[in-house]
N, C-alpha and C positions, 0 to 999 in steps of 0.2 A: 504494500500500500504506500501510496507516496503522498505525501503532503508539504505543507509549505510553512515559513515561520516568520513573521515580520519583526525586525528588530526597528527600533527608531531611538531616536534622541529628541531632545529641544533644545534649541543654539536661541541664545534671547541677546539681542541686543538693543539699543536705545529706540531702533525705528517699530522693529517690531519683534515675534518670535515664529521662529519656522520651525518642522519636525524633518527628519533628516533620517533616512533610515535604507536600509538595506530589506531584500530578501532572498532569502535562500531554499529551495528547493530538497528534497529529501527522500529517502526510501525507506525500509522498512530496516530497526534498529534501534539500537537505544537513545532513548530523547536525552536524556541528560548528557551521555557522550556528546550530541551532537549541542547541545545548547552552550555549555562547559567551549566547547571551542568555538563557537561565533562568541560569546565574553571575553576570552581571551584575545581574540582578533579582534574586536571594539575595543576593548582596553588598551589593547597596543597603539590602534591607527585614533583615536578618540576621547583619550579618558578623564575628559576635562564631563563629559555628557554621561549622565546616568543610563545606564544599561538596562534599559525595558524592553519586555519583547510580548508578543500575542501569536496564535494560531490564528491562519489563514480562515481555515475554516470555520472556528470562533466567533472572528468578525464576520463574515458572511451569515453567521448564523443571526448576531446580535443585530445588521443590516435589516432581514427580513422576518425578524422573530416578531415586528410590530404587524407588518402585513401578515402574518398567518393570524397573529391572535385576532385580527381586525375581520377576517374572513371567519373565523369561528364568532365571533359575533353575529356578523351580518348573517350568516347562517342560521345559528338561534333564533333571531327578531325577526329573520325571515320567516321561518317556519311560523315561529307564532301570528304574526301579523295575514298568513294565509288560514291557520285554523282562525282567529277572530276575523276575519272578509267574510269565511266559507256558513259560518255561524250569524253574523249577519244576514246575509245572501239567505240562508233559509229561512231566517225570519221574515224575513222580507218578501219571500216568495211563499208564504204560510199566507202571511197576511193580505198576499193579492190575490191569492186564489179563494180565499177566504171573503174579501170582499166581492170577487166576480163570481160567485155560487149562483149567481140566477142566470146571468151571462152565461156562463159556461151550461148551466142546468138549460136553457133555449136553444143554443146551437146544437146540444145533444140532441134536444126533440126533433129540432129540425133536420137533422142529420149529419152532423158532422161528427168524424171518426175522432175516434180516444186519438187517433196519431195525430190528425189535423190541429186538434185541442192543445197537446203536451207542446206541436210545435210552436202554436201559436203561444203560448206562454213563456217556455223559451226562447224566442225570439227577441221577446223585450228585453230578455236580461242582456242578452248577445248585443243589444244596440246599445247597452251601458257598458258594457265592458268593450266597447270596440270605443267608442267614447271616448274612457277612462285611455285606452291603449294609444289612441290619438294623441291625447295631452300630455301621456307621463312620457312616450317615447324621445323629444327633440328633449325634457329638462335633461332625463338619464342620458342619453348621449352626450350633452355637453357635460354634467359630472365626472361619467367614469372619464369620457377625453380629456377632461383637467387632470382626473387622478394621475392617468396614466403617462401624462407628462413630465409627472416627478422622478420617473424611472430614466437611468442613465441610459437606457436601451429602448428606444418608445417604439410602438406601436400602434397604428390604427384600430381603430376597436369598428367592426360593418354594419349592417343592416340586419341580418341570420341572427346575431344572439337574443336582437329586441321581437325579431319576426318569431323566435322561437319561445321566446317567453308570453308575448302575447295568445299564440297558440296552447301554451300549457293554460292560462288564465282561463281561456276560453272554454278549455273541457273541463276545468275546475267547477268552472260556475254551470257547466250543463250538468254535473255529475251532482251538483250541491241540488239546481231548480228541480230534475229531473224526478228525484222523487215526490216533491209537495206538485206536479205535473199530473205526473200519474195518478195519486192520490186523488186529486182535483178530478182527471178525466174519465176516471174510471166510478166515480160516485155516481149512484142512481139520481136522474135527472129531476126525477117524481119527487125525491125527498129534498133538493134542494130548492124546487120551484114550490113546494108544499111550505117549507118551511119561510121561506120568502114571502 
């Protein structure tokens, strides 16, 4: 296995102070052997400057150990913020089926299929969350395209991740309406227009 080790120093003078350092390259063997002789070769060419050193892959870690934790966040609050929408969303579709109980109990009579019903029900929620999918898509493109500008290696972020999250929303909320749908379309017409 091979790794790497950053030594550095700090040279201060009146103007300002700079870090000054070396790195060195390595294989697999013992770390102190090898540490013990980069100290001794800074002491020699240096020894006005204290002798600190760090792993490579240390600082790498310490670099992106905020972006992971930040992704396990956003993760969590994700999740939750889609169980409270989806919990919402049925409420919310309880409640309109609930109120179109004679609506829906008429176009039965008249013939329209439990399918044509659940789509019609459906459908409205699909034009709020195509809506909602409208507005939030250009804020989140311009965020994450700020985030990702912080990165010494940038990236264009497309089209596909926001088309593909809309997509998931979409059958989220069909899969949330779909049952207070059914429920709604498949109710004897007799007892909703009775009790109407």
């Amino acid at each position: 296995m091979f790794g790497g080790i950053f030594v550095s120093g700090e040279v201060q003078n009146e103007i300002d102070s700079q870090r000054v350092g070396i790195i060195k390259p390595f294989g697999p063997g013992d770390q102190k052997v090898i540490l013990s002789e980069i100290e001794n070769i800074w002491k020699a060419n240096v020894p006005w400057l204290k002798f600190d050193y760090n792993f490579l892959d240390e600082n790498f870690a310490r670099t992106f150990e905020r972006e992971t934790r930040l992704g396990t966040i956003f993760t969590i609050f994700t999740i939750l913020a889609i169980i409270v929408g989806c919990l919402g969303l049925f409420g919310l579709a309880a409640y309109t089926a609930e109120q179109r109980t004679k609506e829906i109990g008429i176009r039965k009579v008249m013939g329209a299929s439990t399918h044509g019903v659940v789509n019609m029900l459906n459908m409205e929620f699909a034009r709020l969350v195509l809506v909602a999918f409208i507005i939030i898509t250009p804020i989140s493109w311009y965020f994450m395209n700020k985030w990702l500008m912080v990165f010494a290696y940038k990236t264009s972020i497309g089209f596909w991740p926001f088309l593909a999250g809309g997509i998931i929303a979409l059958l989220i909320s069909w899969l949330t309406v779909s049952y207070q749908s059914i429920k709604a379309a498949i109710a004897n017409p007799v007892d909703s227009l009775r009790n109407e």
